[in-house]
N, C-alpha and C positions, 0 to 999 in steps of 0.2 A: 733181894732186888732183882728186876728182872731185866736182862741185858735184851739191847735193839738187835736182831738180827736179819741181816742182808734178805732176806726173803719174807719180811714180815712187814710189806709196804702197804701203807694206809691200801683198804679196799674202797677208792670212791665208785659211787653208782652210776652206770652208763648215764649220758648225758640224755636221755631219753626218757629213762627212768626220772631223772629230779626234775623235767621238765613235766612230766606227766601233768594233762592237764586234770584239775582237781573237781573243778564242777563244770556245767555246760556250758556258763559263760567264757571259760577258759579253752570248751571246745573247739575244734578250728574243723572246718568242713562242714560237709553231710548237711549242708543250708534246705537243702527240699524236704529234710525229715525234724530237724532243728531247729530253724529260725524258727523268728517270734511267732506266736497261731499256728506252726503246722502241727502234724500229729503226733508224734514221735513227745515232743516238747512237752505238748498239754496232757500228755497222761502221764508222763513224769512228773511236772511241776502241780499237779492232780491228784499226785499217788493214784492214778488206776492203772498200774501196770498189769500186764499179764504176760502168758508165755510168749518168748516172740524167738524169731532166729535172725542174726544179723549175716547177708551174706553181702561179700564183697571180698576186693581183692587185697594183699597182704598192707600192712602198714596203714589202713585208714581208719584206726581207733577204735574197733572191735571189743575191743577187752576194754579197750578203757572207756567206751561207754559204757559199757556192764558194769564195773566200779564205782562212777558217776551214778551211774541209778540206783545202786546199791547206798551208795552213801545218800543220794538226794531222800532216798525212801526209808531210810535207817534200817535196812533189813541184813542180817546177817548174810556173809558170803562166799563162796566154797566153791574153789575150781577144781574142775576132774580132766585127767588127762585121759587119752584112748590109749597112750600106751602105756600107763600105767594102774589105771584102774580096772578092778577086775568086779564082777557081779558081786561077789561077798563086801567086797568096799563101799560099793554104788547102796546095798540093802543096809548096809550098817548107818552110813551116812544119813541115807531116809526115812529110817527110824529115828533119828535124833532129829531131824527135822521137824517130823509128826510130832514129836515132842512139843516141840520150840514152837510149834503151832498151835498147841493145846496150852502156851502159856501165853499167846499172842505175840509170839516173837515169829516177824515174816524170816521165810530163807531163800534165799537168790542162790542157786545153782548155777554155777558157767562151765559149759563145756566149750572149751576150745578145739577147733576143729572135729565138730561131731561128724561129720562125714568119715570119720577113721571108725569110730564105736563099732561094733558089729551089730546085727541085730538083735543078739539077747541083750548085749548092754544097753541098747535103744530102747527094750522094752522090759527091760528093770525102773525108767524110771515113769512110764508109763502111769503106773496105778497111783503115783503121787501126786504127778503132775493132774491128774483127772480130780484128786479128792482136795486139790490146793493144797496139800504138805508141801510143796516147795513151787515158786515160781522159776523155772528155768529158762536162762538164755543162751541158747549155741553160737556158734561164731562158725564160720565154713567158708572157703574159698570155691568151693563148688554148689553148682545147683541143687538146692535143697529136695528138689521135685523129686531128683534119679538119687541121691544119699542118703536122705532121712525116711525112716518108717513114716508107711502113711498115716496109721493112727497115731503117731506123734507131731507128724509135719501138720495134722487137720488141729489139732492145739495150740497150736502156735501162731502169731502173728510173724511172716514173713518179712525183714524190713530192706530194702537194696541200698546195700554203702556205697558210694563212688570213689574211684580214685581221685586224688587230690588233686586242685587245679596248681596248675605254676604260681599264681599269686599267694595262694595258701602256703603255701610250701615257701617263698620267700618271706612273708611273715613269720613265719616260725622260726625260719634263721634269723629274722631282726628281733624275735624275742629271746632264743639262745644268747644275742649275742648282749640285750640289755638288763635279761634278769637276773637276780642275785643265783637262783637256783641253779644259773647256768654261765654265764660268763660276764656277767654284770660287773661281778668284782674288777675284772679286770681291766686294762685299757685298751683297748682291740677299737679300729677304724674299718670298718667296710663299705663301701660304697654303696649305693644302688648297682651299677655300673657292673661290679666284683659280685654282686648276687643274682647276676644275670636278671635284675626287674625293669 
């Protein structure tokens, strides 16, 4: 039998994490690339995705559109770090991708923060991106024009995230505060007032 010890306290998931939103309807923001008819939207909800880079600034749901598309498109999906992925990782991965395309299975690559890559890593993934073995989407807090290789930036649909307005951001704390995923259970009172809306 195994005893409870003082150090082994449940691991819950940041409250950001279990609110992650799961499809686009749950997305909150980014209305000029999002809402009903724009573009962004209809080649999602279309499946005609293609390569694109999402640039904007930290926290306005970068990755987790990437997952959202991911799941909306059912395509496998695989995130690479620049500080941890080296070219021999980047060619291994994209061989099994190629795979995964020769049995009709799509692969969505994200790189988070591709402005860190170097250029060889930039241009490892190059020849796959060109032949459709993997659709790739970056995510950057910097301008994509002076960061990314230009034969990978001329592949990519460029999309601009905005920071979130005050009203967004107070929605999301009255959803925190009444989803089960996030403090729903609970019995918490906040005001408009106390949310600054």
């Amino acid at each position: 039998m195994e005893e409870d010890s003082l150090f082994a306290a449940p691991a819950d998931e940041p409250l950001a994490a279990r609110l992650r939103p799961r499809t686009l309807d749950e997305f909150v923001g980014q209305e000029q690339l999002l809402g009903p008819g724009k573009i962004l939207r209809n080649l999602i909800e279309e499946d005609r995705i293609s390569s694109m880079i999402f640039w904007g600034p930290p926290g306005v749901g970068k990755t987790t559109l990437a997952k959202i598309i991911a799941n909306t498109t059912q395509s496998r999906f695989i995130t690479f770090s620049a500080v941890t992925s080296g070219i021999k990782e980047i060619r291994q991965v994209m061989q099994e991708a190629e795979q995964s395309r020769r049995f009709g299975e799509r692969t969505i690559v994200f790189i988070d923060e591709i402005h860190r890559f170097n250029k060889a890593q930039q241009d490892a993934f190059l020849p796959f991106v060109e032949k459709g073995s993997i659709i790739l989407i970056g995510a950057t807090t910097e301008n994509p024009s002076f960061e990314v290789n230009g034969a990978l930036l001329s592949r990519c649909k460029v999309f601009v995230l905005k920071a979130l307005q005050k009203e967004e951001v107070v929605g999301l704390l009255k959803r925190a505060i009444r989803d089960p995923r996030g403090y729903g259970d609970k019995d918490i009172v906040i005001t408009d007032e106390m949310l600054g809306a």
